[in-house]
N, C-alpha and C positions, 0 to 999 in steps of 0.2 A: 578352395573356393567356398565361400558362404551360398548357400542355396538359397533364394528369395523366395517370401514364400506370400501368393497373391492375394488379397484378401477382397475377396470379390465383392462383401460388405460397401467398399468403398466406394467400386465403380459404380454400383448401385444407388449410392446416396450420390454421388457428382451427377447421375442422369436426371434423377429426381431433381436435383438443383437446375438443371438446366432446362428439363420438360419443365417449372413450375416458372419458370423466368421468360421461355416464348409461350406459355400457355395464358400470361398472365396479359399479354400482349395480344393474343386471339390469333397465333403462329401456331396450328393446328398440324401441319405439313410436316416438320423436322420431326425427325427420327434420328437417334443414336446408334448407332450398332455395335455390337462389342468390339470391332476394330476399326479404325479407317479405314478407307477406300486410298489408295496410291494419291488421285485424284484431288479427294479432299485433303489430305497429307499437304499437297502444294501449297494450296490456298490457305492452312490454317497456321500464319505463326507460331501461337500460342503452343497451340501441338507440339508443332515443332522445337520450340525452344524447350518443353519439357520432355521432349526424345534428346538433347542435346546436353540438357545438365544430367541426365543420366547415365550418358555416356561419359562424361567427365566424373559423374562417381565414381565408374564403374574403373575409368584411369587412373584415378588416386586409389584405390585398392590396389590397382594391379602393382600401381610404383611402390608401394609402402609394404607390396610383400615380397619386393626383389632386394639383391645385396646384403651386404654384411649388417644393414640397418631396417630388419626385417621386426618391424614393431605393430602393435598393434594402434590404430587410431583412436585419439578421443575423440574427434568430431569428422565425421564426414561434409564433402563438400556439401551434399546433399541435404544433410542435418542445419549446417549453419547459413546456407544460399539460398533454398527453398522459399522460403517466405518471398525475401528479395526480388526473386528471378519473376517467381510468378505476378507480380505485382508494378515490378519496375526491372523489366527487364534489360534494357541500354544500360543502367549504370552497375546492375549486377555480374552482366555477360562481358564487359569491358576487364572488369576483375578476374571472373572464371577467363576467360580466356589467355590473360597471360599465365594463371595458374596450369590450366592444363597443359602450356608449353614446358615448363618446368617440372610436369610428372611425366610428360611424352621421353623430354631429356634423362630423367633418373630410371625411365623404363629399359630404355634403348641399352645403357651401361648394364644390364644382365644378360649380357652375351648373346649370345644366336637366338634365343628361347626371349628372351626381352624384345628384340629386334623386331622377331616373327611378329609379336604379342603390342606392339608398337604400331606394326604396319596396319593391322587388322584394327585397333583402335583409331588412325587415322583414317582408313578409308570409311568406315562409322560416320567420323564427323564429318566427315567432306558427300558422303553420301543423302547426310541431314542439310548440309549447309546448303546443297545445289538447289533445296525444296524453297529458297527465300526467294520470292520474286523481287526482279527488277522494280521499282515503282513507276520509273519511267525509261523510256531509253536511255541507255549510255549511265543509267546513275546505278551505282551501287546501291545494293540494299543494305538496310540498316536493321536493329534492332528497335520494337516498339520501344515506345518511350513509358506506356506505361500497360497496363490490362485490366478491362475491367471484369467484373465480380463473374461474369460468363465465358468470359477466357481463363481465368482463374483457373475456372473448369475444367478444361479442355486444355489448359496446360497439366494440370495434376492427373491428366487422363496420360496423355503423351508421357509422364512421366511414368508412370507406373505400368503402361502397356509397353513402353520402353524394357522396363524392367524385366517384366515376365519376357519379353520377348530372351532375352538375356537368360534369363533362367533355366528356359525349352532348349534353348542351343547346349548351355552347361549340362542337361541331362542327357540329350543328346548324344555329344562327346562323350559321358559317362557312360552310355551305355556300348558306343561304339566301342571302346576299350573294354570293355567286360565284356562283349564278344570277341573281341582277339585276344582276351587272355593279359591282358596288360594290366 
């Protein structure tokens, strides 16, 4: 596993951007916190959609270090979608989406330990996915069609709080096994 490593630099300047964008507006009220609230998670697409290409990083890693074709990447989803997603997310997440069935598939094919590593990455997305509200009854939800420069934001937050969140868990497990001896 690559360990992420957070660079709090960043979250710092996305708040600034975004205090300086309802401040400039006389939005005195909003406050950031270092994580979401469950609550706001619902309501906030953008978030959402950057907890959700993280997750699909985090699947094209897992698939590209299972099997006999265990290589390293020149580009992560991450790296080359990023821009994309946070900006036009419908026509980026149409793409990521059938990709990540294609790494869920080459996961699954590492035996028991893929399978496991499969299921736990699916219920990730399905855990994200539930957060997109209906728009009205009966209609499925969609992806924005586009974001702008304040959801940027708040997608790049979701993205990277995603991340770490990822990371705490990997050290987690690391330490869990260095106390049993594993």
């Amino acid at each position: 596993f690559s360990v992420f490593r957070v660079d709090e630099s960043r979250f710092a300047l996305l708040r600034l951007i975004i205090y300086r964008h309802h401040g400039s507006r006389q939005e005195r009220h909003m406050e950031i916190a270092p994580k979401q609230s469950a609550e706001s998670q619902i309501k906030d697409p953008a978030y959402n959609c950057g907890c959700l290409l993280s997750v699909f990083n985090s699947l094209q890693r897992a698939a590209h270090k299972t099997g006999d074709a265990r290589k390293e990447l020149n580009t992560t989803i991450a790296e080359r979608y990023f821009s994309s997603a946070s900006s036009n997310p419908n026509g980026a997440f149409s793409i990521l989406w059938r990709l990540h069935q294609h790494h869920l598939k080459k996961l699954r094919q590492g035996g028991a330990k893929g399978e496991k590593a499969a299921f736990r990455i699916k219920e990730s997305i399905a855990e994200i996915c539930v957060r997109f509200r209906e728009p009205a009854p009966g209609v499925s939800p969609d992806f924005p069609r586009f974001f702008t420069l304040v959801e940027q934001g708040r997608f790049a937050l979701g993205y990277y709080q995603q991340e770490a969140k990822r990371a705490a868990a990997i050290r987690a497990w690391r330490e869990r096994q260095k106390l049993q001896g594993i």
